[in-house]
C-alpha positions as CSV (number, residue, x, y, z in Angstrom):
1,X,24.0,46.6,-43.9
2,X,26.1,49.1,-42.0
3,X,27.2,48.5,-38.5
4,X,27.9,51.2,-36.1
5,X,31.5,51.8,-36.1
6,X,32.4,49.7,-39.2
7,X,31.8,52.7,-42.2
8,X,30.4,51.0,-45.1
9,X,29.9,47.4,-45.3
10,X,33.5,46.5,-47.0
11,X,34.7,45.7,-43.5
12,X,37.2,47.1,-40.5
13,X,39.9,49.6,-41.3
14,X,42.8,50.1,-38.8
15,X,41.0,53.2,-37.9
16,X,37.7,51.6,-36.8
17,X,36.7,49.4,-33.5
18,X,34.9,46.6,-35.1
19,X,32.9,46.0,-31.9
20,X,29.2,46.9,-31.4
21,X,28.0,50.1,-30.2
22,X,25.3,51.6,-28.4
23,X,25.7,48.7,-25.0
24,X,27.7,50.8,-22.9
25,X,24.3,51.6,-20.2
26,X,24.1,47.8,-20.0
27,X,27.5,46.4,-20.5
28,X,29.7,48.6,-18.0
29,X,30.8,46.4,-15.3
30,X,29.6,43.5,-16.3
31,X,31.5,42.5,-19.7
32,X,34.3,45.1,-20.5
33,X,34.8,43.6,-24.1
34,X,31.6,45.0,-25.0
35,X,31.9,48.8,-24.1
36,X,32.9,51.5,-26.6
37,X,36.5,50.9,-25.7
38,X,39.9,52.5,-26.8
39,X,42.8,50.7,-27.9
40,X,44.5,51.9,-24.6
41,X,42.3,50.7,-22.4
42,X,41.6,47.1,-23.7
43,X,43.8,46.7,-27.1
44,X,43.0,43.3,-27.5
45,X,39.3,43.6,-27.9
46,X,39.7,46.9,-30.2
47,X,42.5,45.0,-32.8
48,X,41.4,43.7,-36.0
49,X,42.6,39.9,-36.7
50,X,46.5,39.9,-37.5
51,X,47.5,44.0,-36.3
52,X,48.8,44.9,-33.6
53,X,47.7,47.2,-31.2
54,X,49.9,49.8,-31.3
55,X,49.3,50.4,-34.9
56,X,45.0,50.6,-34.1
57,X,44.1,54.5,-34.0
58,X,41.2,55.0,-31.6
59,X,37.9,54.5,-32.1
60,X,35.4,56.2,-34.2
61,X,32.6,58.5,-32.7
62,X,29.9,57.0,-32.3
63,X,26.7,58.0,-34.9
64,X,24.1,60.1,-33.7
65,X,21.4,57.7,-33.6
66,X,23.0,56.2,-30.7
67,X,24.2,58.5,-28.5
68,X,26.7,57.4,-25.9
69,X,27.2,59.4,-22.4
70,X,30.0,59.1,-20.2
71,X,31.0,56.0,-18.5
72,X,30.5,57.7,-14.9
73,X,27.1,58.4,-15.9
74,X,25.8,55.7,-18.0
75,X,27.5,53.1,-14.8
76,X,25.4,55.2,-12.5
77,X,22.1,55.4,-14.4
78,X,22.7,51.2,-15.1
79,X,22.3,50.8,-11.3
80,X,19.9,53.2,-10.5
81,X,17.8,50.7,-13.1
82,X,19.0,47.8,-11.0
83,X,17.9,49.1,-7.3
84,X,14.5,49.8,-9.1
85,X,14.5,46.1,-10.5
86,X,15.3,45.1,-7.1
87,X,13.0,47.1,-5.3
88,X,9.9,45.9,-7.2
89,X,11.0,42.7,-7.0
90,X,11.5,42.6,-3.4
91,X,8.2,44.2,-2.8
92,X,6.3,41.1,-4.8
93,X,7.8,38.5,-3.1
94,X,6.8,40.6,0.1
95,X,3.4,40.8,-0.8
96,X,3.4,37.3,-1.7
97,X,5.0,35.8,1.2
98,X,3.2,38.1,3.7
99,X,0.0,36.3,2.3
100,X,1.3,32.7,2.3
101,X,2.3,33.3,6.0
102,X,-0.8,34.6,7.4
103,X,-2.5,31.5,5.7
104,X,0.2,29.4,7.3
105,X,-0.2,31.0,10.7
106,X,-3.9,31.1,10.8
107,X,-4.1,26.9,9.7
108,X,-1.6,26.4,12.6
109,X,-2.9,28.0,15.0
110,X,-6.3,26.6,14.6
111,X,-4.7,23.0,15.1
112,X,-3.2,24.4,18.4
113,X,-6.5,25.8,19.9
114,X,-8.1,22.2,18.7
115,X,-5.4,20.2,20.6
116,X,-5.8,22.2,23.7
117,X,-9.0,22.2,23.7
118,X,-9.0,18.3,23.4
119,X,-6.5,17.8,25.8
120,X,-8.7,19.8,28.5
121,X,-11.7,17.9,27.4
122,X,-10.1,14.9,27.6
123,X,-8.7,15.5,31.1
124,X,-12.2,16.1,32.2
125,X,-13.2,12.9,30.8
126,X,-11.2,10.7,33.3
127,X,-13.2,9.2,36.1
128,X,-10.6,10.2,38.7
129,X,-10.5,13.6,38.7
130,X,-13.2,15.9,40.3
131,X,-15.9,17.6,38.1
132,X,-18.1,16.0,35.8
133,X,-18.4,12.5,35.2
134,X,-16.7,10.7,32.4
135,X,-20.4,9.1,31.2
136,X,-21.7,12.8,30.8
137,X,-19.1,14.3,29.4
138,X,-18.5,10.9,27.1
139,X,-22.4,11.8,26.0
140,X,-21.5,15.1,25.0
141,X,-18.6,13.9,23.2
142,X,-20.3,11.9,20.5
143,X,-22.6,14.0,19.3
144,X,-21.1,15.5,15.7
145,X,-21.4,19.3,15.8
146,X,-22.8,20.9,12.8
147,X,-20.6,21.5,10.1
148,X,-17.8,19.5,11.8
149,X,-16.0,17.5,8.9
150,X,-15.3,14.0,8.6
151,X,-11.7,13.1,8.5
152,X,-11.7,10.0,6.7
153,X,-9.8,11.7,3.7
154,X,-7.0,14.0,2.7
155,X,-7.8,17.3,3.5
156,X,-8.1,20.3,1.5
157,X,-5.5,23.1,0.6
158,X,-5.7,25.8,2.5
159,X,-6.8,29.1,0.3
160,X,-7.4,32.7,0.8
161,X,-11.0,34.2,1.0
162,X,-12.2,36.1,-1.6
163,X,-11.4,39.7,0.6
164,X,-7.7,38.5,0.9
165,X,-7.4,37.0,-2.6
166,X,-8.8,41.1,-4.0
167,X,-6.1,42.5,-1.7
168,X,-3.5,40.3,-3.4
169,X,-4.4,40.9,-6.6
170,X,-4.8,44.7,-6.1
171,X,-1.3,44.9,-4.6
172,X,0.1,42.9,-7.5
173,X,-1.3,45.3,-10.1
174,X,0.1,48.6,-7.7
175,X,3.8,46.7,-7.8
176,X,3.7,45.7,-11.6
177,X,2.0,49.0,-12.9
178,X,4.8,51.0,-10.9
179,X,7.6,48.1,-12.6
180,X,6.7,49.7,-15.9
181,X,8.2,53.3,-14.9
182,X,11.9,51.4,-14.5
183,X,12.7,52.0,-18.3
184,X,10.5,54.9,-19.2
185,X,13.7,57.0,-19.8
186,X,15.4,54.3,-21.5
187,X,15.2,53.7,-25.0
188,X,13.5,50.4,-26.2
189,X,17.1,49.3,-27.9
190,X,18.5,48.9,-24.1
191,X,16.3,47.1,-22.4
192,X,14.3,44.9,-24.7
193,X,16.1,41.5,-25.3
194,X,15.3,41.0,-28.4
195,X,16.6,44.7,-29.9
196,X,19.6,43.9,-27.0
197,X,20.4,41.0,-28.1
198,X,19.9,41.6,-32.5
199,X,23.3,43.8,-31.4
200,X,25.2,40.8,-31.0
201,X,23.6,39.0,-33.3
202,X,25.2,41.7,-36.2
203,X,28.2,41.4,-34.1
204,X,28.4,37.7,-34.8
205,X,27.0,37.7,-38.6
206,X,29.9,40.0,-39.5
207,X,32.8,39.8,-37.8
208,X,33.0,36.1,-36.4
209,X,36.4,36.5,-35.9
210,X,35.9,38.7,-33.1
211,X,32.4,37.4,-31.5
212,X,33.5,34.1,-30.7
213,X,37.0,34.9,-28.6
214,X,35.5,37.6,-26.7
215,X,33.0,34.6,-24.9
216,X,29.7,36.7,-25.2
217,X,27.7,33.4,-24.7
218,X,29.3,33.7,-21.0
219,X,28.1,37.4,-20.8
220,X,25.0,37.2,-21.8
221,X,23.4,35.5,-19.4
222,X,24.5,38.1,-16.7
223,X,23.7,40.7,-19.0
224,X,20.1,40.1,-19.2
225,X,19.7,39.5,-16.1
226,X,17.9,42.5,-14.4
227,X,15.9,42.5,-18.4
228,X,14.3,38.8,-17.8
229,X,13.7,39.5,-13.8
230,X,11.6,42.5,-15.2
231,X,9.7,40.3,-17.5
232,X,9.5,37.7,-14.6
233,X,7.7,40.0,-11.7
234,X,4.0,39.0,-12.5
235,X,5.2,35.2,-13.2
236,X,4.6,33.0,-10.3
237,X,5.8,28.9,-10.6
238,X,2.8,27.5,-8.2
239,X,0.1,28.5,-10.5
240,X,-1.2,26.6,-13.2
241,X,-3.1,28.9,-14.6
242,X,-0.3,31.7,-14.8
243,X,1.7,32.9,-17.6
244,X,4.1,30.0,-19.3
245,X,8.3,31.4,-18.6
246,X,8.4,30.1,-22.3
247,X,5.8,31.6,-23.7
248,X,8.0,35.2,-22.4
249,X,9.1,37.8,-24.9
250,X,12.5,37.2,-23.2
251,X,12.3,33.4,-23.9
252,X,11.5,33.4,-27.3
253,X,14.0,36.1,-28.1
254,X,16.9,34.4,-26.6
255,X,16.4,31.4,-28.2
256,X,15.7,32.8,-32.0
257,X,19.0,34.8,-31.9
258,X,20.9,31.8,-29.8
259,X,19.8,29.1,-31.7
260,X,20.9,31.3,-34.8
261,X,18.1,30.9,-37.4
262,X,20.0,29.1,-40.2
263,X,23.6,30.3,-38.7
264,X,25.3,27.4,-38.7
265,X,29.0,26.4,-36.7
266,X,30.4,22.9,-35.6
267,X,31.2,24.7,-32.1
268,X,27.9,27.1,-31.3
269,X,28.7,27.9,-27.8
270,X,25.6,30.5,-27.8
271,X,23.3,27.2,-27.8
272,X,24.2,26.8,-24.2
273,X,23.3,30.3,-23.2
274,X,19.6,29.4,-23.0
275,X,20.0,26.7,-20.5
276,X,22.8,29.4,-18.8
277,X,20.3,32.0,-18.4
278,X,17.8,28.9,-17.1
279,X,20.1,28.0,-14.6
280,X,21.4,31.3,-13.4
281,X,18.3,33.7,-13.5
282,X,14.9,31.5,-13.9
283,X,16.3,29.0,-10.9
284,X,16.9,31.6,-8.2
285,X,13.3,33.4,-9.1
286,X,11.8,29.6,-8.8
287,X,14.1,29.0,-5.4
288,X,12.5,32.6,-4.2
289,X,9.4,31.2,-4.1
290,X,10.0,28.0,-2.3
291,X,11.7,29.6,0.4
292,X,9.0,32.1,1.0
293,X,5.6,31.5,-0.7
294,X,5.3,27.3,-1.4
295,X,2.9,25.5,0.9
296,X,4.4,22.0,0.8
297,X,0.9,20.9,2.1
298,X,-0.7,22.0,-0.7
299,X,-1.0,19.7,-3.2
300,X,-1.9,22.3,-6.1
301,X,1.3,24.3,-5.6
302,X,3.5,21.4,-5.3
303,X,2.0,20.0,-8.2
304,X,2.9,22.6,-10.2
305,X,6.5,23.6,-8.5
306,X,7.3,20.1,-9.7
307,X,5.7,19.8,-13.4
308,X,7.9,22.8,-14.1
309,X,11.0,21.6,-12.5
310,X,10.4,17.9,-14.3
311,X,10.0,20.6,-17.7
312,X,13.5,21.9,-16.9
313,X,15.1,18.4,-16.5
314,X,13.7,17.5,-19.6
315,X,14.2,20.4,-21.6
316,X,17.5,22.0,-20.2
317,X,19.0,18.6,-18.2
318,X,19.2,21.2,-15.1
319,X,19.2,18.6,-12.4
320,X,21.8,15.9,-14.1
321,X,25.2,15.0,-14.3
322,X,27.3,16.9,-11.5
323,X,24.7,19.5,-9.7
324,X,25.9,23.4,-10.2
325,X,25.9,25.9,-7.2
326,X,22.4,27.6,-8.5
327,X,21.2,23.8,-8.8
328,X,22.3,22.7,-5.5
329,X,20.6,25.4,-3.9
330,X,17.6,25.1,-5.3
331,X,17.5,21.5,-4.3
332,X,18.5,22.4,-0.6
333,X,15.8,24.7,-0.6
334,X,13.2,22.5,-1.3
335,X,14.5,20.0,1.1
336,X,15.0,22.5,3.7
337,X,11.4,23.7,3.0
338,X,9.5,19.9,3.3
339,X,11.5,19.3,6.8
340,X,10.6,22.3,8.1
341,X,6.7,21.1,7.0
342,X,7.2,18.1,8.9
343,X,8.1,20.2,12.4
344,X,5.6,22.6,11.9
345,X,2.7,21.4,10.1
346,X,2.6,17.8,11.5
347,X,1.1,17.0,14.6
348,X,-0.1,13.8,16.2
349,X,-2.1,13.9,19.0
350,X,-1.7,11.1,22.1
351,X,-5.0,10.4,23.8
352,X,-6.0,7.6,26.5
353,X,-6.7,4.8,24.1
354,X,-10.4,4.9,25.4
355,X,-11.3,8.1,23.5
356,X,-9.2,6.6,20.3
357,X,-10.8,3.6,20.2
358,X,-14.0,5.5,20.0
359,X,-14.9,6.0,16.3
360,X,-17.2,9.5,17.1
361,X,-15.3,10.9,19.5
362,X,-13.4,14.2,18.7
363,X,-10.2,13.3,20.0
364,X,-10.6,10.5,16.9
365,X,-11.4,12.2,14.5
366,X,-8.6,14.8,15.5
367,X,-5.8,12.0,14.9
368,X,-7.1,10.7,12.0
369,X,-6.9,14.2,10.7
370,X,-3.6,14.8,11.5
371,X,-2.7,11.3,10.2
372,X,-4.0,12.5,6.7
373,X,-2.2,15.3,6.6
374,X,1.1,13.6,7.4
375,X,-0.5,11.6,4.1
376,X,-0.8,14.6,2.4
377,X,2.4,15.8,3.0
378,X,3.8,11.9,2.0
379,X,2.3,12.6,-1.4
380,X,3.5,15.8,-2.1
381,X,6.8,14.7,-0.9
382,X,6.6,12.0,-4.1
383,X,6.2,14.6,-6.8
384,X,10.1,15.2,-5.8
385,X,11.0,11.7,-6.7
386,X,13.8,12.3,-9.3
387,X,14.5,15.7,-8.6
388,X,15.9,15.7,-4.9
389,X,18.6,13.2,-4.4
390,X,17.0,10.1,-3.8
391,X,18.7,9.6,-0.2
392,X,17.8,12.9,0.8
393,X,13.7,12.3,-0.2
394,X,14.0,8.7,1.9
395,X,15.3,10.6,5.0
396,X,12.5,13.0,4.4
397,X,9.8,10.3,3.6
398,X,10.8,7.6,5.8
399,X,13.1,8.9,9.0
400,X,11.7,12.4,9.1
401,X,7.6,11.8,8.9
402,X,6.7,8.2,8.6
403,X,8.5,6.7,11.5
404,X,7.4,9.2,14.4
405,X,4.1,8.3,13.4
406,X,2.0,5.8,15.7
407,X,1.8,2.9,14.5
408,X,-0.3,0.7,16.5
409,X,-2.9,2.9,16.0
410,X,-2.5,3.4,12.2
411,X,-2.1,-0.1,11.4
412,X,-6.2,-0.4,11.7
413,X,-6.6,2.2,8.8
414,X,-6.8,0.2,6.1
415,X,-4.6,2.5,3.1
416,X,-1.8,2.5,5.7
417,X,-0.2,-1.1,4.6
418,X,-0.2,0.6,0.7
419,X,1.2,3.5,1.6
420,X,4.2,2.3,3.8
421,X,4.4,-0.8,0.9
């Protein structure tokens, strides 16, 4: 096999940079080493083992099957690509989080108009003030209105209706169809990871020597970067039913070349570039969605945030040991997000006792309501056990949403001793 720069397979001469070629559109800026360098710009990277680098002539031309522009234009074109990523990008979690809010909004401000209209109703209930009598307006209150739920049970998750879940899905396929335009100038051998990454992989098959001091396992994960948050636009953590991050041409590619298929060293350090690019690239995308899309109330989508994350602790040991700065902010996110759940999503109504005491009445059924969805939000809270620190998930659990709660009235609903045991 011949490798660009190299002339026939017998090895370097002092007249050839034995360093790969054809990365200059994705390496610029990001990992110097790997450019089509001189000797007088970085001598170090462009010396064969033992020479020094005065005595290294420049390097070769590159070959004509892979063209290389000029550093001013390929650095301009790289971040063209990247605004384009971005853009994309910024516009799905729009669309995304647009929709989660309105659904937010609308559930909130339905349990608003319920508690004032209960607290109006239940001011017109009390025998001392003018209007109707308590009796009358007590007969009115018992009657069950059709359709009016009982609250004996955890509710449901909220969920779009089938007009807003068509506009979703038709402004997903606008943003991904346009996402496939980023590249169409780009040839396949610069932004598909596995042709990206076979580069190094020659790199490191044939001249060892060089691969391993220049630290590309510490490069690579920032240069695939914008690559895998192309392939990640339609993937979205809190559905089930969506596509599996491993199952990602990205995924498979970095691990087949990292992993080395039967290339074999006491010290691999590209092993850890897997978890790296885990940690640095899949993380953020997760903590993007629990900042602005995750409904800790629903018990689907935290279901699902945290099988995967449980996957990533098992598979990649993300959350052990001493916590990076990508971890910690993921974790900080999803704290920050359940807190702010308990403020605005839990509410517990205070009644005259009369009206709570009363089984049918709506001012009843409101509390116990908002009592199971404070349950709700208890269980959902659980699925973090192991993942948040656990003196962070107490202060949630116990400080945060159990104690405000009122006790002397919950302490006559029967799962209540269970769930505080």
């Amino acid at each position: 096999m011949t490798l660009p720069h190299t002339g026939s397979g017998a090895g370097p001469s002092l007249s050839t940079c034995h360093l790969p070629s054809g990365l200059l559109q994705f390496a610029v800026g990001w990992a110097p080493c790997l450019c089509h360098q001189t000797p007088a710009t970085y001598p170090e990277r462009c010396s064969p083992p033992g020479v020094q680098p005065s005595q290294v002539l420049p390097c070769q031309p590159a070959p004509p099957h892979t063209p290389l522009t000029s550093s001013r234009s390929s650095r301009i074109h790289y971040k063209t690509m990247i605004v384009e990523i971005n853009s994309v990008e910024v516009d799905m979690h729009t669309l995304l989080s647009e929709q989660a809010e309105a659904l937010l909004s609308r559930r909130r401000e339905a349990i608003q108009q319920e508690s004032s209209r209960l607290q109006q109703l239940s001011y017109a209930t009390d025998p001392h003030c003018e209007g109707d009598s308590g009796e009358s307006v007590n007969g009115k209150q018992n009657k069950i209105e059709p359709g009016e739920k009982d609250y004996g049970s955890l509710p449901a998750d909220s969920e779009l209706s089938p007009k807003e879940e068509a506009e979703l899905q038709k402004g997903r396929a606008e943003i991904l169809s346009r996402s496939q335009g980023v590249f169409c100038d780009v040839q396949e051998d610069f932004w598909e990871v596995k042709k990206v990454l076979s580069r190094f992989d020659e790199w490191r098959g044939a001249f060892s020597e060089s691969y391993h001091p220049a630290y590309i396992s510490l490069c690579l994960p920032k240069l695939l970067n914008p690559l895998i948050r192309h392939q990640l636009l339609g993937w979205n953590p809190l559905h089930a039913a969506g596509e599996d991050f491993e199952a990602l041409p990205w995924c498979s590619a970095v691990e087949t070349v990292c992993h080395g298929l039967g290339y074999q060293e006491a010290e691999h350090t590209d092993r850890k570039t897997l978890p790296a690019i885990i940690e640095k690239t899949l993380l953020p995308k997760i903590q993007g969605f629990v900042a602005l899309v995750w409904d800790p109330l629903s018990s689907r989508q935290s279901v699902c945030l945290s099988e995967l994350c449980r996957r990533l602790q098992d598979d990649y040991s993300l959350f052990e040991g001493k916590q990076s700065k990508p971890v910690k902010a993921f974790v900080e996110a999803v704290s920050g997000r359940l807190g702010s759940s308990v403020d605005d999503d839990i509410f517990i109504p205070h009644y005259p006792k009369k009206f709570l005491d009363d089984r049918s009445s709506p001012q009843r059924r409101s509390g116990d309501q908002q009592f199971w969805t404070a349950m709700k939000l208890l269980g959902n809270m659980g699925q973090w056990d192991g993942l948040i620190p656990e003196h962070a998930l107490k202060e949630l659990m116990l400080d945060k949403l159990l104690n405000p709660l009122p006790y002397d009235d919950a302490t006559q609903r029967d799962p209540i001793s269970g769930l505080c045991q």
